[in-house]
VORO-978125 format. One record per residue (C-alpha): residue number from 1; x, y, z; residue in three letters. Coordinates in nm, 3 decimals. Last residue first. Layout:
BEGIN
@seq: NUM px: X py: Y pz: Z type: ala $
...
END
This chain:
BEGIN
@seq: 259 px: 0.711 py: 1.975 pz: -0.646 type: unk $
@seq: 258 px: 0.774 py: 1.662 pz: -0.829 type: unk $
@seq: 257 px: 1.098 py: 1.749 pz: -0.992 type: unk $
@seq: 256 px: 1.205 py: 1.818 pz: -0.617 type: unk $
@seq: 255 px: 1.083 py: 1.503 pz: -0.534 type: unk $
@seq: 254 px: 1.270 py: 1.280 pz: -0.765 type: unk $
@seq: 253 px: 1.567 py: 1.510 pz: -0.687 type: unk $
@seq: 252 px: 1.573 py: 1.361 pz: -0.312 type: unk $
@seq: 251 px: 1.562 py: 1.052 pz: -0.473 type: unk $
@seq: 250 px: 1.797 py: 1.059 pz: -0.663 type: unk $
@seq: 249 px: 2.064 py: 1.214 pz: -0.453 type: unk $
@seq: 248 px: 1.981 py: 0.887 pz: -0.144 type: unk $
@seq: 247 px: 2.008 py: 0.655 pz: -0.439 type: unk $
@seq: 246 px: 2.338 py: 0.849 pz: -0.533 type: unk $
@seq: 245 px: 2.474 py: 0.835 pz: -0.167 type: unk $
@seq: 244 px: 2.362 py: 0.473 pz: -0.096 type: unk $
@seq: 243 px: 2.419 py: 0.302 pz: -0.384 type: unk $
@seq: 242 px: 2.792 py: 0.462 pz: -0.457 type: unk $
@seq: 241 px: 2.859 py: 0.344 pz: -0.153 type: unk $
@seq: 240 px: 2.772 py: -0.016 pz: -0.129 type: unk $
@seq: 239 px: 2.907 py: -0.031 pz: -0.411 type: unk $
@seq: 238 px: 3.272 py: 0.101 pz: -0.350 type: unk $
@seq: 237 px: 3.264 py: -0.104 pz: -0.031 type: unk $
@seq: 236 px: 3.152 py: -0.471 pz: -0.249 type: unk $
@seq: 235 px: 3.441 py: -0.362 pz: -0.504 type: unk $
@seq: 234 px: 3.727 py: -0.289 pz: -0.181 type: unk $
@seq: 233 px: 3.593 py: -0.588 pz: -0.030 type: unk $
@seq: 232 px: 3.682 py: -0.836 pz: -0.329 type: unk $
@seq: 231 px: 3.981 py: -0.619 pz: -0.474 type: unk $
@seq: 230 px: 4.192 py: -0.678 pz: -0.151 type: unk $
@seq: 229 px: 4.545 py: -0.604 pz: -0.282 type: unk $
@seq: 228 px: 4.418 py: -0.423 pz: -0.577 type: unk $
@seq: 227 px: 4.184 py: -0.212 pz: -0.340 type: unk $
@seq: 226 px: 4.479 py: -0.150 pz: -0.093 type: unk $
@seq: 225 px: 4.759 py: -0.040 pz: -0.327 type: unk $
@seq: 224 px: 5.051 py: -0.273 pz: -0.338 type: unk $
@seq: 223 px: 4.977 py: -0.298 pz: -0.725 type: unk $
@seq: 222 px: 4.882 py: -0.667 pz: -0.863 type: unk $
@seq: 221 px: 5.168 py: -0.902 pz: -0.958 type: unk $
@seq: 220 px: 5.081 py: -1.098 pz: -1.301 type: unk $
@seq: 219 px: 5.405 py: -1.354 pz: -1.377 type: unk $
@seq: 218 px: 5.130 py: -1.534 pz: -1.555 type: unk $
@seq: 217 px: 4.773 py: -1.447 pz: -1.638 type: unk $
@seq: 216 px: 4.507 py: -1.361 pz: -1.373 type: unk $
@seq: 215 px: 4.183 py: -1.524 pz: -1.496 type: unk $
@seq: 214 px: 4.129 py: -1.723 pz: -1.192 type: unk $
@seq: 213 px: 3.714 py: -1.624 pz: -1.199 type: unk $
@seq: 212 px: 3.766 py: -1.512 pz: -0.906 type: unk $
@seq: 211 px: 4.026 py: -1.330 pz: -0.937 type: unk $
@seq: 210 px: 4.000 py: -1.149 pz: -1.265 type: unk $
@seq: 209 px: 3.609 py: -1.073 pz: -1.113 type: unk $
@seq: 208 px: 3.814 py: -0.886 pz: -0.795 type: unk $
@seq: 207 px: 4.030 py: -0.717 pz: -1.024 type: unk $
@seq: 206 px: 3.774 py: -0.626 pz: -1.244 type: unk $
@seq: 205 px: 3.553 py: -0.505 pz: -0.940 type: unk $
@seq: 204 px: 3.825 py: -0.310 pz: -0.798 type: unk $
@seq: 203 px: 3.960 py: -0.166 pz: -1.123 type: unk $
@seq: 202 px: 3.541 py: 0.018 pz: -1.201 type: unk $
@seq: 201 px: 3.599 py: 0.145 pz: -0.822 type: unk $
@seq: 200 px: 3.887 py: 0.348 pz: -0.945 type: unk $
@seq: 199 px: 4.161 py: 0.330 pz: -0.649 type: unk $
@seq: 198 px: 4.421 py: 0.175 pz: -0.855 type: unk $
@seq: 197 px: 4.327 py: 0.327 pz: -1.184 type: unk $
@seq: 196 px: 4.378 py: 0.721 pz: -1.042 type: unk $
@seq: 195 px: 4.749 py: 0.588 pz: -0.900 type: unk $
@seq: 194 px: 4.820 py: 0.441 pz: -1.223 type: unk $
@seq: 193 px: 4.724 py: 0.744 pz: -1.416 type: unk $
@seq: 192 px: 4.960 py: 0.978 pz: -1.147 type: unk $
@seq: 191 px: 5.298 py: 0.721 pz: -1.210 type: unk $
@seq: 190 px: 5.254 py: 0.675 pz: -1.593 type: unk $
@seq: 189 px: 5.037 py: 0.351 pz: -1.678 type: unk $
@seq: 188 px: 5.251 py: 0.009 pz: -1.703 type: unk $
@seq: 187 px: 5.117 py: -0.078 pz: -1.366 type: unk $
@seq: 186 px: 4.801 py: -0.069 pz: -1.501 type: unk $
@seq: 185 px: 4.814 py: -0.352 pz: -1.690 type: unk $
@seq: 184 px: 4.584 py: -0.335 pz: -2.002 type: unk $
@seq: 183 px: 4.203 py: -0.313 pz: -2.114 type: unk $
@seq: 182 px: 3.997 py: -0.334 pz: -1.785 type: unk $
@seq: 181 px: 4.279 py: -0.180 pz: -1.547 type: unk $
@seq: 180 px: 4.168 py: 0.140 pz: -1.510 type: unk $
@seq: 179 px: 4.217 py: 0.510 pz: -1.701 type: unk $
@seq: 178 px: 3.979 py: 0.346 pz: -1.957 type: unk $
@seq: 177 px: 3.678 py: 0.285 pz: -1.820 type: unk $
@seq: 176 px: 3.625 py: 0.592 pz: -1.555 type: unk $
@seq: 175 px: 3.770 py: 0.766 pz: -1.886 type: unk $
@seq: 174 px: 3.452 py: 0.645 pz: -2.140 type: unk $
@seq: 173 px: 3.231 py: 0.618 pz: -1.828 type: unk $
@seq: 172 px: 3.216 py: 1.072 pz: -1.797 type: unk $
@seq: 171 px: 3.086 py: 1.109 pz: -2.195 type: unk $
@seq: 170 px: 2.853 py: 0.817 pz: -2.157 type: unk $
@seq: 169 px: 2.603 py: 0.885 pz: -1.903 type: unk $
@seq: 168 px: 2.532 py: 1.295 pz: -2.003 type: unk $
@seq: 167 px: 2.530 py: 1.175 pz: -2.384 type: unk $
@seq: 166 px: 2.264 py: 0.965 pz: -2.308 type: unk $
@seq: 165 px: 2.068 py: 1.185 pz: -2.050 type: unk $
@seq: 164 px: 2.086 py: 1.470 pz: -2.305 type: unk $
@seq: 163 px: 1.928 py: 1.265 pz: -2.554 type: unk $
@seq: 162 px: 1.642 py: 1.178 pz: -2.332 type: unk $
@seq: 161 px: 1.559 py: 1.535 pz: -2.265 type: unk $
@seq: 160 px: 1.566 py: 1.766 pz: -1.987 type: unk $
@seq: 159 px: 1.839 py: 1.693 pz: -1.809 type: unk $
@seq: 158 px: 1.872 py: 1.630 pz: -1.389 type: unk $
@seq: 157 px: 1.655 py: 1.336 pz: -1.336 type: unk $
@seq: 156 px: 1.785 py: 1.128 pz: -1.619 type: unk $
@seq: 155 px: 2.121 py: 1.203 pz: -1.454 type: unk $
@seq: 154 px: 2.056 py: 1.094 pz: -1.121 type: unk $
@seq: 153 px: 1.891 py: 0.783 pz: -1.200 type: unk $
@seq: 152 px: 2.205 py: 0.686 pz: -1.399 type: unk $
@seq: 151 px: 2.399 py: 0.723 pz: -1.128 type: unk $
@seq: 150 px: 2.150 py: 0.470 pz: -0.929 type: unk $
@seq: 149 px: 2.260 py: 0.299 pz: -1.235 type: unk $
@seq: 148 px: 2.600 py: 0.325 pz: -1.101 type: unk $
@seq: 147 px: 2.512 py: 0.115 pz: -0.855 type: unk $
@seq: 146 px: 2.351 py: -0.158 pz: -1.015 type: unk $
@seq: 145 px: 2.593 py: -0.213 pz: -1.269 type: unk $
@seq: 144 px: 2.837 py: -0.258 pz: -0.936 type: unk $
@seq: 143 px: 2.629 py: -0.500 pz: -0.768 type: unk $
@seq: 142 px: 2.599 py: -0.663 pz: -1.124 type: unk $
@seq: 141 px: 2.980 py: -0.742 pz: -1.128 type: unk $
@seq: 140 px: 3.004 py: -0.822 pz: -0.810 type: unk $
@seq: 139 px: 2.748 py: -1.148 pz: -0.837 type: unk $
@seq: 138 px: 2.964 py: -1.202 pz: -1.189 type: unk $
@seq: 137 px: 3.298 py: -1.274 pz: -0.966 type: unk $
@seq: 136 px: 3.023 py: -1.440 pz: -0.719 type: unk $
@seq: 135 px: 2.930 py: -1.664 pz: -0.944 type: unk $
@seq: 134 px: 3.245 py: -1.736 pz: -1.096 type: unk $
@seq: 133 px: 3.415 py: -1.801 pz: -0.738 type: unk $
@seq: 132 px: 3.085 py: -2.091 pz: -0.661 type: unk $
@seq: 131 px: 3.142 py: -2.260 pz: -0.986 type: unk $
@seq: 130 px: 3.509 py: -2.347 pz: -0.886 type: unk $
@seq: 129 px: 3.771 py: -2.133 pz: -1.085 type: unk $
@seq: 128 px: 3.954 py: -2.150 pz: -1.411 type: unk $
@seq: 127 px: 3.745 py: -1.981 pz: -1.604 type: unk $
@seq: 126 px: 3.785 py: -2.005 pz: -1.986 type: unk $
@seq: 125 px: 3.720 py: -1.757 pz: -2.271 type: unk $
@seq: 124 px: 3.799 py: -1.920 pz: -2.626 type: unk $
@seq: 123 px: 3.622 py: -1.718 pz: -2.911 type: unk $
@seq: 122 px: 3.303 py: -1.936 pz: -2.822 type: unk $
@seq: 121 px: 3.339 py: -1.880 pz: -2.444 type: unk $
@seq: 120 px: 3.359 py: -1.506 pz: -2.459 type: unk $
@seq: 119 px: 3.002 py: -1.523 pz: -2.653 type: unk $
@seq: 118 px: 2.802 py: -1.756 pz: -2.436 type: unk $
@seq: 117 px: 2.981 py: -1.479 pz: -2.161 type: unk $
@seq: 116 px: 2.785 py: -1.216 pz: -2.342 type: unk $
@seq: 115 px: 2.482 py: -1.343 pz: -2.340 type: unk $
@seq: 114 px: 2.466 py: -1.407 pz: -1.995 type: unk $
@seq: 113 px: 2.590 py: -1.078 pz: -1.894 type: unk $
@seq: 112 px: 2.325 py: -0.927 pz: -2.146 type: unk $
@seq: 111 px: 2.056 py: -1.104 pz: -1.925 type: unk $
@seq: 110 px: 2.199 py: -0.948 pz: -1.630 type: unk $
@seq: 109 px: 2.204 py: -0.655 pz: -1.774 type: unk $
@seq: 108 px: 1.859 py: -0.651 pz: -1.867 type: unk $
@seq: 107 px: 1.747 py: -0.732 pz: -1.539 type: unk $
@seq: 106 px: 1.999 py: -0.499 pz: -1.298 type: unk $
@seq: 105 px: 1.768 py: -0.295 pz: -1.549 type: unk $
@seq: 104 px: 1.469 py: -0.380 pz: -1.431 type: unk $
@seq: 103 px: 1.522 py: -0.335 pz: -1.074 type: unk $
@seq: 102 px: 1.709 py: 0.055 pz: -1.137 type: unk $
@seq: 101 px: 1.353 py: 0.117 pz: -1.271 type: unk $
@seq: 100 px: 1.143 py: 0.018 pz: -0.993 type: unk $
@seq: 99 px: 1.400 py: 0.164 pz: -0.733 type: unk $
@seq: 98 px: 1.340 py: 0.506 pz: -0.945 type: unk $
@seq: 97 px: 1.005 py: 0.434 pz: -0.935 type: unk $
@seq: 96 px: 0.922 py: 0.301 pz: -0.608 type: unk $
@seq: 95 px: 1.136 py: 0.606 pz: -0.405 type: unk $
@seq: 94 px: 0.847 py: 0.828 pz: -0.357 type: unk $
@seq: 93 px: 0.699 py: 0.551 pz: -0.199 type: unk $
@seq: 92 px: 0.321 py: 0.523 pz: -0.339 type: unk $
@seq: 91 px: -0.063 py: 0.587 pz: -0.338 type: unk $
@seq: 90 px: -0.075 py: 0.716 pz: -0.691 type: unk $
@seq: 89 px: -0.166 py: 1.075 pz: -0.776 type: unk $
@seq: 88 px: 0.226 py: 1.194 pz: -0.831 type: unk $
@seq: 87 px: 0.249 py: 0.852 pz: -1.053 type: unk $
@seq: 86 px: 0.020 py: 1.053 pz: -1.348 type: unk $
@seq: 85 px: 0.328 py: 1.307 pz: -1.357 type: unk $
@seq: 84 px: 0.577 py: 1.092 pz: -1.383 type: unk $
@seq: 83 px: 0.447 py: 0.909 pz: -1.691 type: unk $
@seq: 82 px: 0.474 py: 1.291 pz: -1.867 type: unk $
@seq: 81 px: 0.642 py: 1.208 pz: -2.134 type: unk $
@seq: 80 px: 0.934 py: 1.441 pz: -2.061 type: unk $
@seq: 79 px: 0.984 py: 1.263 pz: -1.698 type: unk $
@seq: 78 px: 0.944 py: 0.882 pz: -1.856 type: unk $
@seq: 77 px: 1.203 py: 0.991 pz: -2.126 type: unk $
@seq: 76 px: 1.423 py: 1.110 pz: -1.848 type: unk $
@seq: 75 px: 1.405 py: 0.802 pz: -1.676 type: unk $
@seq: 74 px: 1.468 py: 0.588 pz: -1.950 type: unk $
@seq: 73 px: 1.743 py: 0.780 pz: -2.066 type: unk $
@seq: 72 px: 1.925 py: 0.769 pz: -1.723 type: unk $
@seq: 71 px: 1.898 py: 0.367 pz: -1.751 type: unk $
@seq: 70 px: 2.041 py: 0.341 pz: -2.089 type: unk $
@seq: 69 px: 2.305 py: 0.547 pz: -2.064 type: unk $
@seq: 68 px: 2.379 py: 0.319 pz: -1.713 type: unk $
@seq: 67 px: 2.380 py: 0.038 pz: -1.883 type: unk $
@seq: 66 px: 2.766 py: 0.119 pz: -1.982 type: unk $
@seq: 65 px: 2.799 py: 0.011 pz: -1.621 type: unk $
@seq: 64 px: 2.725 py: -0.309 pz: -1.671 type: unk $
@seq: 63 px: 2.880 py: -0.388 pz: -1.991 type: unk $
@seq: 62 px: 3.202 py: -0.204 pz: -1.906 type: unk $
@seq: 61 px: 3.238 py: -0.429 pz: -1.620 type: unk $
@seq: 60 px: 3.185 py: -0.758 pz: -1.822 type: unk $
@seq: 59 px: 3.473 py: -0.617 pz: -2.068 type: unk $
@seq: 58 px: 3.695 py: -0.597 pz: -1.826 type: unk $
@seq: 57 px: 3.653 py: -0.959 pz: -1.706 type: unk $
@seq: 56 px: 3.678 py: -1.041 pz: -2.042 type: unk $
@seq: 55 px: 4.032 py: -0.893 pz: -2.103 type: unk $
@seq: 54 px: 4.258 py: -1.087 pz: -1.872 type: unk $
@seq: 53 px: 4.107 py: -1.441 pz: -2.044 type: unk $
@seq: 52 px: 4.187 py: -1.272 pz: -2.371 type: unk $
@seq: 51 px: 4.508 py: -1.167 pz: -2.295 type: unk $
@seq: 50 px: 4.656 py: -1.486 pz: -2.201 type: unk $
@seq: 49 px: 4.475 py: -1.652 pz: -2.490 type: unk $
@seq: 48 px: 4.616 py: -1.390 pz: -2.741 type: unk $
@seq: 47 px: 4.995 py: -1.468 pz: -2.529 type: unk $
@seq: 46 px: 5.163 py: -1.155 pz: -2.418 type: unk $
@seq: 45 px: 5.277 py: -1.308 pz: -2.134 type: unk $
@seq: 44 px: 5.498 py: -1.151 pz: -1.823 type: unk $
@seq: 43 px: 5.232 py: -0.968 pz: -1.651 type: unk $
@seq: 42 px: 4.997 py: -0.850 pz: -1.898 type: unk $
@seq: 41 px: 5.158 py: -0.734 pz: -2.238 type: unk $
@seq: 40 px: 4.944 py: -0.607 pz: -2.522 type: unk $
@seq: 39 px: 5.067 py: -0.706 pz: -2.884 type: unk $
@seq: 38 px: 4.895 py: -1.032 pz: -2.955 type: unk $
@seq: 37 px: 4.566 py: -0.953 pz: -2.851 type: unk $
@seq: 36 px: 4.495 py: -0.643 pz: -3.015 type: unk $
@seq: 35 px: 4.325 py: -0.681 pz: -3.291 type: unk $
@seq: 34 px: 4.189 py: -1.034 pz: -3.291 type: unk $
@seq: 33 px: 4.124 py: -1.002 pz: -2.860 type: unk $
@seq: 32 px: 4.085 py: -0.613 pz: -2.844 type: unk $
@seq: 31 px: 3.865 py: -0.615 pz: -3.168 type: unk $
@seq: 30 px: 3.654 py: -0.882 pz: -3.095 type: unk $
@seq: 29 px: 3.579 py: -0.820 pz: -2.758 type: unk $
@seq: 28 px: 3.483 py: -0.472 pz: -2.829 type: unk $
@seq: 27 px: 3.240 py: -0.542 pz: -3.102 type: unk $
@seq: 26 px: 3.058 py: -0.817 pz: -2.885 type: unk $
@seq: 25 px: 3.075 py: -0.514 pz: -2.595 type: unk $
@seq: 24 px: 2.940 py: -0.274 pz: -2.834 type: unk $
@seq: 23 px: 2.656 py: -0.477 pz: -3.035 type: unk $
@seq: 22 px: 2.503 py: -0.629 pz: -2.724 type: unk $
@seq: 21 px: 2.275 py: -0.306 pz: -2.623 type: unk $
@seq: 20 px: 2.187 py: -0.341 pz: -2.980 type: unk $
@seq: 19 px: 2.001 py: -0.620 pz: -2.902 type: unk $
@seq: 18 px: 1.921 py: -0.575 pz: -2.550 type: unk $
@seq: 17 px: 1.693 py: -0.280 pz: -2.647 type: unk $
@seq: 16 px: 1.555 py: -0.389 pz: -2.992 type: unk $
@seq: 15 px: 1.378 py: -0.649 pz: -2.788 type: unk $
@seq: 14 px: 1.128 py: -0.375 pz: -2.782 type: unk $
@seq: 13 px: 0.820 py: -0.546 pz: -2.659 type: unk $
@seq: 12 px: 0.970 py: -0.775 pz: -2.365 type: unk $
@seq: 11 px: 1.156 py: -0.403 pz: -2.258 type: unk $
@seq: 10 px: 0.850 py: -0.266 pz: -2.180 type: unk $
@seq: 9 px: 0.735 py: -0.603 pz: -1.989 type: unk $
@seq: 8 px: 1.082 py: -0.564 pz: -1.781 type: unk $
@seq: 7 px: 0.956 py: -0.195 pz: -1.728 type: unk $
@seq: 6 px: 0.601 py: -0.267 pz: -1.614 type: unk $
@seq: 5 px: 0.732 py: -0.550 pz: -1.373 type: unk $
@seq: 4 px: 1.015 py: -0.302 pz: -1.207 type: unk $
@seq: 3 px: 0.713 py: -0.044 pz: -1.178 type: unk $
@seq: 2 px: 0.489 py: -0.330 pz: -1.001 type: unk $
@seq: 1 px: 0.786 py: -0.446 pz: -0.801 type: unk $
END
């Protein structure tokens, strides 16, 4: 809690962090809903409002684990600072500041989550859901954000400079992002793409948020494949893995770095 507390307070003193972490997904919401709202079809509507309330969920999952840039760059610019080095001599888990750091930025995103919905419901985002669904819709959403910025971790362990951990957490999201159901229907994706979106764990949670918060539009029939047909488990599963296996990588490279 002490690390997690040092990084929120880092990130208090360069609001610049949030800030432009909000440019992208504001940017992205108003393109795909002005520019491309009236042409994509989901389900049987291609109604802008339609689209828009199928979009948002998407664009909430991209959010979170687009944080994870952010998160490996932290911890590589701690490592080539040399702020690692004076936490060999403290009295703690070897885990604390990698958990420390993933903390603070389930944080930040959270905090961008809330921003960002503020947003969606000015340009005419709606839930249709009790308050308990939309909670849990955007409970899943940060497990997930979480998890990959265990991912994160992992990178900003492995590379050598700060740089290298941005480019290293962005070049593999943009098709874990894409080839899914986030933008468009991915039953209209050739037969091998739609199989690689249906079991994507980024599709799980956006069909599971899409469902809870009862932003499925008309005539909408989800894929017979297991984690569209039970997108709620299939996200918390995919989570629950991805947290354990990288968390356990991470830290094992944490103390290899170390030695």
């Amino acid at each position: 809690m002490i690390i997690a507390r040092r990084n929120l307070i880092r990130m208090v003193r360069i609001p610049e962090m949030i800030i432009f972490g909000l440019f992208q997904p504001i940017m992205f919401v108003v393109l795909f809903t002005y520019v491309f709202g009236g042409s994509i079809q989901v389900g049987s509507s291609i109604s802008t409002q339609d689209y828009r309330e199928f979009l948002m969920a998407g664009i909430f999952a991209q959010t979170v684990t687009f944080a994870t840039a952010g998160a490996g760059a932290g911890i590589a610019d701690d490592m080539h600072k040399g702020l690692i080095d004076r936490f060999r001599s403290l009295p703690m888990a070897r885990g604390a500041v990698l958990t420390g750091r993933t903390v603070a930025d389930l944080v930040q995103t959270a905090l961008t989550l809330v921003v960002l919905a503020i947003v969606a419901l000015i340009i005419g985002w709606r839930t249709h859901e009790n308050i308990g669904k939309v909670l849990a819709g955007f409970g899943l959403l940060l497990l997930l954000g979480y998890a990959f910025s265990w991912i994160g971790a992992l990178i900003g362990l492995s590379v050598r400079t700060p740089e290298a951990a941005t480019s290293g957490g962005l070049i593999w999201l943009f098709p874990l992002t894409f080839i899914s159901n986030a933008f468009v229907d991915a039953n209209n994706m050739p037969g091998f793409l739609q199989h690689v979106a249906e079991w994507n764990p980024f599709s799980a949670t956006v069909q599971a948020a899409r469902e809870l918060f009862g932003n499925l539009p008309p005539g909408f029939e989800a894929s017979s494949a297991w984690p569209m047909q039970h997108p709620v488990w299939a996200s918390l599963i995919w989570s629950v893995v991805i947290i354990v296996v990288f968390r356990t990588l991470a830290v094992r490279k944490y103390r290899r770095v170390e030695s």
